[in-house]
N, C-alpha and C positions, 0 to 999 in steps of 0.2 A: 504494500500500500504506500502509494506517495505522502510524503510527510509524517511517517508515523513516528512522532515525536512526541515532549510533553508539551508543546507550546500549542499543536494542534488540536491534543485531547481538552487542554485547558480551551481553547475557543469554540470547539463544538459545546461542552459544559457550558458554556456563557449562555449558549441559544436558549437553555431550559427553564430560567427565570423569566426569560420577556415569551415564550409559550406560554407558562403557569400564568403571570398577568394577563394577557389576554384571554386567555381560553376562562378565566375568573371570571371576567368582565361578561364573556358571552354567554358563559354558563347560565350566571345571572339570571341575565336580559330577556334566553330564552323562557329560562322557568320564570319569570314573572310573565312572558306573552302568552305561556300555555295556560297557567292558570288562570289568565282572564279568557282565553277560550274555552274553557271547562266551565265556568260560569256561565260563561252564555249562552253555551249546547245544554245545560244544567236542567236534565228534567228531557231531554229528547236524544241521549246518545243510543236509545234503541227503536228509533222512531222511524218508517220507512220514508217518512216526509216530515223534512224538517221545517218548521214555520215560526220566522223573523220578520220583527216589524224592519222598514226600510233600512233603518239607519242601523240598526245591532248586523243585519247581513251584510252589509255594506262594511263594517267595522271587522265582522269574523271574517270578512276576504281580506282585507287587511293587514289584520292578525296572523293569519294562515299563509301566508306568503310572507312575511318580515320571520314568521317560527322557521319558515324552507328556508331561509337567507341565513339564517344563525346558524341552523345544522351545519349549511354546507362550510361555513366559515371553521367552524367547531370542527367538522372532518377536516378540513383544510389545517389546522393545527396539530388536530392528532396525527396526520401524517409527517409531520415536521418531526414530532416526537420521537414516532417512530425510527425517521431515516437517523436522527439522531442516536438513538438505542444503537442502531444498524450497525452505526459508524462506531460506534466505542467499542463495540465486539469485533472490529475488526484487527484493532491495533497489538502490535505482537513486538516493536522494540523494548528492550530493556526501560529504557527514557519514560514512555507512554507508560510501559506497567505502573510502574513507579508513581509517577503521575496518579494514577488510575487509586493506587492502593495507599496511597498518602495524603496527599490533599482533597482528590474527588471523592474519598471514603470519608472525612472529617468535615466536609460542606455543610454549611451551615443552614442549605435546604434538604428538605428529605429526601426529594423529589433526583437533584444529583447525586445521592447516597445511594441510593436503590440504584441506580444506572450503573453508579461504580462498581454495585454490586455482582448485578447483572455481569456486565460488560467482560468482569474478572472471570467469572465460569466460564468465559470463552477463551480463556489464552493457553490454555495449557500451561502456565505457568508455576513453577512450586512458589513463586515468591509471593504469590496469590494467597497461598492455602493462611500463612500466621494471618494476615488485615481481614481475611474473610470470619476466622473465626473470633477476633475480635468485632468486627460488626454483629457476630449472635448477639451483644451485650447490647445495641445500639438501643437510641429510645423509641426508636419508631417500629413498629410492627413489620412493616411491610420492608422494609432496609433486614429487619434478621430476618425475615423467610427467604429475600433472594437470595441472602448471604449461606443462606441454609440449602435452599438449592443449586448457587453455584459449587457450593462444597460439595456437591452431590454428583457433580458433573466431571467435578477436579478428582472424583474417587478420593479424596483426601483423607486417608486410612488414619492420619495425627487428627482428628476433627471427630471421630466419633463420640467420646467421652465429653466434650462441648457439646455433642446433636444431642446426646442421649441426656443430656442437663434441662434441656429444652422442651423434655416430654411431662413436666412437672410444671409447665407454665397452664396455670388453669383456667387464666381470663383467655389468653393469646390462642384461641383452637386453630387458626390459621398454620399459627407461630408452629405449633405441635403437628400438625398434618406435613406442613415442608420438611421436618425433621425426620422426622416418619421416614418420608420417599427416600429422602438424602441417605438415609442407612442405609437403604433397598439398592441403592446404585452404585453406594462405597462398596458392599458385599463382604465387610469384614464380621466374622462370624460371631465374634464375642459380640454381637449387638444382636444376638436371636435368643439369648436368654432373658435381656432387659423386655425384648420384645413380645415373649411370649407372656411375662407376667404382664406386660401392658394392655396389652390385648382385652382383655378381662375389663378393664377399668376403662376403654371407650367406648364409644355407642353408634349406632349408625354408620356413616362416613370414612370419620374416622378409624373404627374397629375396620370397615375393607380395607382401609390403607394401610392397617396393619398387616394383616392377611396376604397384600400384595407382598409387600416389603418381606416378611418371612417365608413366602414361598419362592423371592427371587435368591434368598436368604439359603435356604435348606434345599431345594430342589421338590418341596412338598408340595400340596394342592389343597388342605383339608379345609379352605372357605375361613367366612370369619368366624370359627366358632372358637372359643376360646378352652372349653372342655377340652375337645380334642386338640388340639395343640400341648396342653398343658400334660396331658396323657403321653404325648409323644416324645417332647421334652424329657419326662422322668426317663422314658428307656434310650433316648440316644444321648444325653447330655455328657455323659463323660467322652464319645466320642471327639464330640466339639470343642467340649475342652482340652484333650487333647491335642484337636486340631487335624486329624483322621477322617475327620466324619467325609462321606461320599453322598454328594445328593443322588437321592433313591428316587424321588418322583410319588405318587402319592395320588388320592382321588381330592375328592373334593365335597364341600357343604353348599347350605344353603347360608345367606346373611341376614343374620339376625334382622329385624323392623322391616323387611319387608312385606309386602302384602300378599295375601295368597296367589291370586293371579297377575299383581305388579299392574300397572296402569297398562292400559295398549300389548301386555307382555313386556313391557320393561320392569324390571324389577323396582322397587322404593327402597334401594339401601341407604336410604340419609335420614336424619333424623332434622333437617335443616333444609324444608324446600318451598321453590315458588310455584303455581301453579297458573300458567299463560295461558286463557283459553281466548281463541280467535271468535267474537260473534259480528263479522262480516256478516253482507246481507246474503251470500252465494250461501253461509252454514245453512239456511233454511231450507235448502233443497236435498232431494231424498240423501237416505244413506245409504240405498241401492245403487243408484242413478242420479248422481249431481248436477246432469244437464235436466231436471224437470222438478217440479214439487211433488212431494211428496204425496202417493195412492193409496185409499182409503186402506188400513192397517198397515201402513209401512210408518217409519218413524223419520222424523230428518237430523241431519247431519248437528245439527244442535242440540237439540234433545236428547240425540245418543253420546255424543260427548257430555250434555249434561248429568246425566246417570251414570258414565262413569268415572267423571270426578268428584259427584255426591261420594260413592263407593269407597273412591281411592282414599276419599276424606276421611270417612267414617273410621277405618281400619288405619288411618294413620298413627305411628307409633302417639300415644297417650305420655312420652316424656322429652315429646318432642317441640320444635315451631316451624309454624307455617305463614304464606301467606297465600290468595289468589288474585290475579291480576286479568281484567280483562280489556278487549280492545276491537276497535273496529278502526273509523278514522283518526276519534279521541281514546284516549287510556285513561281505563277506571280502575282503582287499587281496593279492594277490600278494605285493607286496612293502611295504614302510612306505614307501618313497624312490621316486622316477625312479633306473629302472636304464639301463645304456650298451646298444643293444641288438645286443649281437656274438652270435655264433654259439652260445656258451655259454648264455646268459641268454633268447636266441629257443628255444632247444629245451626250458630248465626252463619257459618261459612256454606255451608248445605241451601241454607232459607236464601241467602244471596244468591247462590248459582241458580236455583230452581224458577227464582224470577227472571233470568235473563231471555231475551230474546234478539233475534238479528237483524243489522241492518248495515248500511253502507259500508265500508270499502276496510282494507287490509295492512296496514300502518302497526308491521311490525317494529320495525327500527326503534322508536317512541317507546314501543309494548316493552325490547329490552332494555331500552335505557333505565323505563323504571323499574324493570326487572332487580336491575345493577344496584338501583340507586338503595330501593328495599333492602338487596343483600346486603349491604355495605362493603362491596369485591371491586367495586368497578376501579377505575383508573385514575380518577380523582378522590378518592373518598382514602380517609386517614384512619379510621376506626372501622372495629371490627363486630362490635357489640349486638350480640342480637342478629348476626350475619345470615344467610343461607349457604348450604353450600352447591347444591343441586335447583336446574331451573330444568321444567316440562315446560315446553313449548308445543301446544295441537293450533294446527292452521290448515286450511283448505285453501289456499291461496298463494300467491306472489306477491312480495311487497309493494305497497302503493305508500306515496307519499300522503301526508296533514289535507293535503287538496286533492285527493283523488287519485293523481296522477302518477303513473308506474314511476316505481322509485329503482335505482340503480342495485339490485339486491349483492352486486359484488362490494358495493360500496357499504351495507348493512352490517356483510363478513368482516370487513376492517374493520367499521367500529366495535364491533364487537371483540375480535380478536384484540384491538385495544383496550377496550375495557375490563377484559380476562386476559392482559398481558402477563398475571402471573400463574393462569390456571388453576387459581385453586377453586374454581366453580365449572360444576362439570352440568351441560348441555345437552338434556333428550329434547329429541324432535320428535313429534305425530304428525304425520299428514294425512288427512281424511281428504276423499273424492280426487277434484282436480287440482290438488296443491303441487307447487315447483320441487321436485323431485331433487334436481342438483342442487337447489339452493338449501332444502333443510338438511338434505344427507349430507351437505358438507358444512353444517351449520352446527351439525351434530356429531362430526369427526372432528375437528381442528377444536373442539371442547371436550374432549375424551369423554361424549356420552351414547347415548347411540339413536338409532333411526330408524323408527317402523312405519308402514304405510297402511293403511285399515280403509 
């Protein structure tokens, strides 16, 4: 790479302050323009005919066009962000590391910290491995989990007794999930006994990422169940500690908090999820046959989505939170937070969905954004509290933009992929009828969740 110095990591680093202001400002601006269009559609977002005195339609064309102007500016930055990332991963002189794991790790925005972070997982560098594991200590959240996943990347074998300090962080679940993986890809063995008692003590999500991590760990398959594992442990454990042991390979469980049939057949292994249902005006039509309405005892494409995330509700783990999010042109949130999902809160979430009905157009983009914003994963957001870590998305469509109009769904995947720049929120896709095939299946791969079509 030309210029790979410390003078030119410090100048691309420069760029990431005047991004974060602007992209602040637009942030903003947009979410005060959407909330005065949610006002105004207020009482008709499932209306097949919307009806505005002159001057409020007049005002939501407006509004609706100045919300498309902000997005695209807003993507217009987050790609800067990006090539920036890009660019720090690529530098590989002495000078740049240096650089990278001394001053860009000690910046005084987070925001360059986490980049440092980043950027260090990619050098191959051992001089990497001591600044990395001292950033586990950092104050920000999001600055130790890359720091926890570049270690992961570096196989950084001196780094495990720092990962494994990590799984005792009880506010920080993020924090613990990157540490989790980061063991799974360093592959040093004395980290499958911490692992196996750990196992036991997480739930949902995080217990698979146990399960992952111990069977890239041992050569086993036995699921997340922590029984068996712990059974396993007793009779091969002196192997390991020896340091002899030979992965044998092994079958496999089922994960705890799932639902018996899982949504769509995907399973519900999180205990922390959003639920995206699309009520376009196209879900009204069969669930046989999308090109017609639906014939006297057939049911349509809403309703049968309706019934089965009443279901998925109902069965949802009881020590878990949730949210549901729904959308059409505008986005409607159940709730503003992750709620606890006890018996109370599963029945108002059930009595919400059962009233929905469908109408205009397909504005996903919106639908994840607030997906993000609920979780508190996205790309700007500094806290973790109350987070999700799994998002279902069911659509029967292509993304249209705030106004109608087909919206660039390559451009969706960036943002998105920007807003899960760190992965730790993983992405099912449903597609019911005539929904875009490439756009969810790969909507639902580059988030490691998966993609069924019904």
């Amino acid at each position: 790479m030309a210029f790979d110095d410390k003078e030119t990591v410090r100048l691309v680093l420069g760029g990431v302050p005047v991004c974060d202001r602007i992209l602040d400002g637009l942030l903003a601006r947009r979410k005060e323009v959407d909330a005065e269009i949610t006002k105004l559609e207020q009482g008709q977002m499932f209306a097949d005919q919307r009806t505005h005195p002159s001057d409020v339609a007049k005002r939501l064309k407006e509004l609706k066009r100045e919300s498309g102007s902000l997005r695209d500016s807003i993507d217009a930055e987050l790609v800067v962000l990006t090539l920036i990332e890009k660019s720090l991963g690529s530098f590989r002189s002495e000078g740049a590391i240096a650089w990278l794991a001394g001053p860009a790790l000690d910046d005084k925005l987070p925001r360059a910290r986490e980049l440092a972070a980043a950027a260090l997982g990619e050098t191959d560098a051992t001089a990497a491995v001591r600044p990395l594991v001292k950033a586990l200590r950092d104050a920000n959240d999001r600055v130790r989990l890359t720091a926890a996943a570049s270690l992961g990347r570096l196989k950084a074998a001196e780094a495990v007794d720092d990962l494994l300090k990590l799984l005792h962080e009880k506010e920080a679940w993020p924090v613990r999930g990157a540490a989790i993986e980061a063991l799974g890809e360093i592959g040093e063995r004395r980290a499958v006994g911490p692992l196996v008692q750990w196992i036991g003590k997480e739930e949902g999500r995080l217990q698979l990422d146990c399960a992952k991590a111990l069977a890239k760990l041992t050569g086993e398959n036995f699921g997340a169940v922590p029984e068996v594992w712990k059974r396993w442990w007793e009779e091969h454990r002196a192997e390991f500690e020896k340091g002899d042991a030979e992965p044998v390979g092994g079958g496999g469980g089922p994960a705890p908090g799932s639902t018996d049939g899982g949504y769509y057949g995907i399973p519900v292994q999180t205990e922390r999820a959003i639920f995206i249902l699309d009520v376009s005006g196209s879900m009204s039509k069969s669930s046989k046959d999308p090109g017609r309405d639906p014939a006297d005892g057939e049911v349509s494409k809403i309703e049968s989505a309706k019934n089965e995330l009443a279901r998925v509700i109902r069965e949802f783990s009881p020590r878990g939170r949730f949210n549901v999010i729904v959308f059409n042109d505008v986005v409607k949130k159940w709730k503003e937070t992750m709620v606890p999902s006890n018996a109370a809160m599963k029945a108002e979430a059930q009595a919400f969905v059962k009233d929905l009905s469908a109408a205009s157009t397909t504005n996903i983009y919106d639908a994840m954004a607030a997906a993000f914003a609920v979780a508190g994963m996205g790309a700007r957001d500094k806290y973790y509290d109350l987070g999700a870590d799994t998002i279902f998305l069911l659509s029967d469509g292509s993304p249209t933009k705030s106004d109608g109009s087909l919206d660039d769904w390559e451009k969706v995947l960036a943002a998105v992929a920007e807003w899960n720049r760190l992965k730790r929120v993983t992405i099912h896709a449903i597609g019911v009828g005539g929904h875009n095939v490439a756009f969810m299946s790969r909507l639902a791969s580059e988030n490691g969740g998966q993609y069924v079509a019904r």
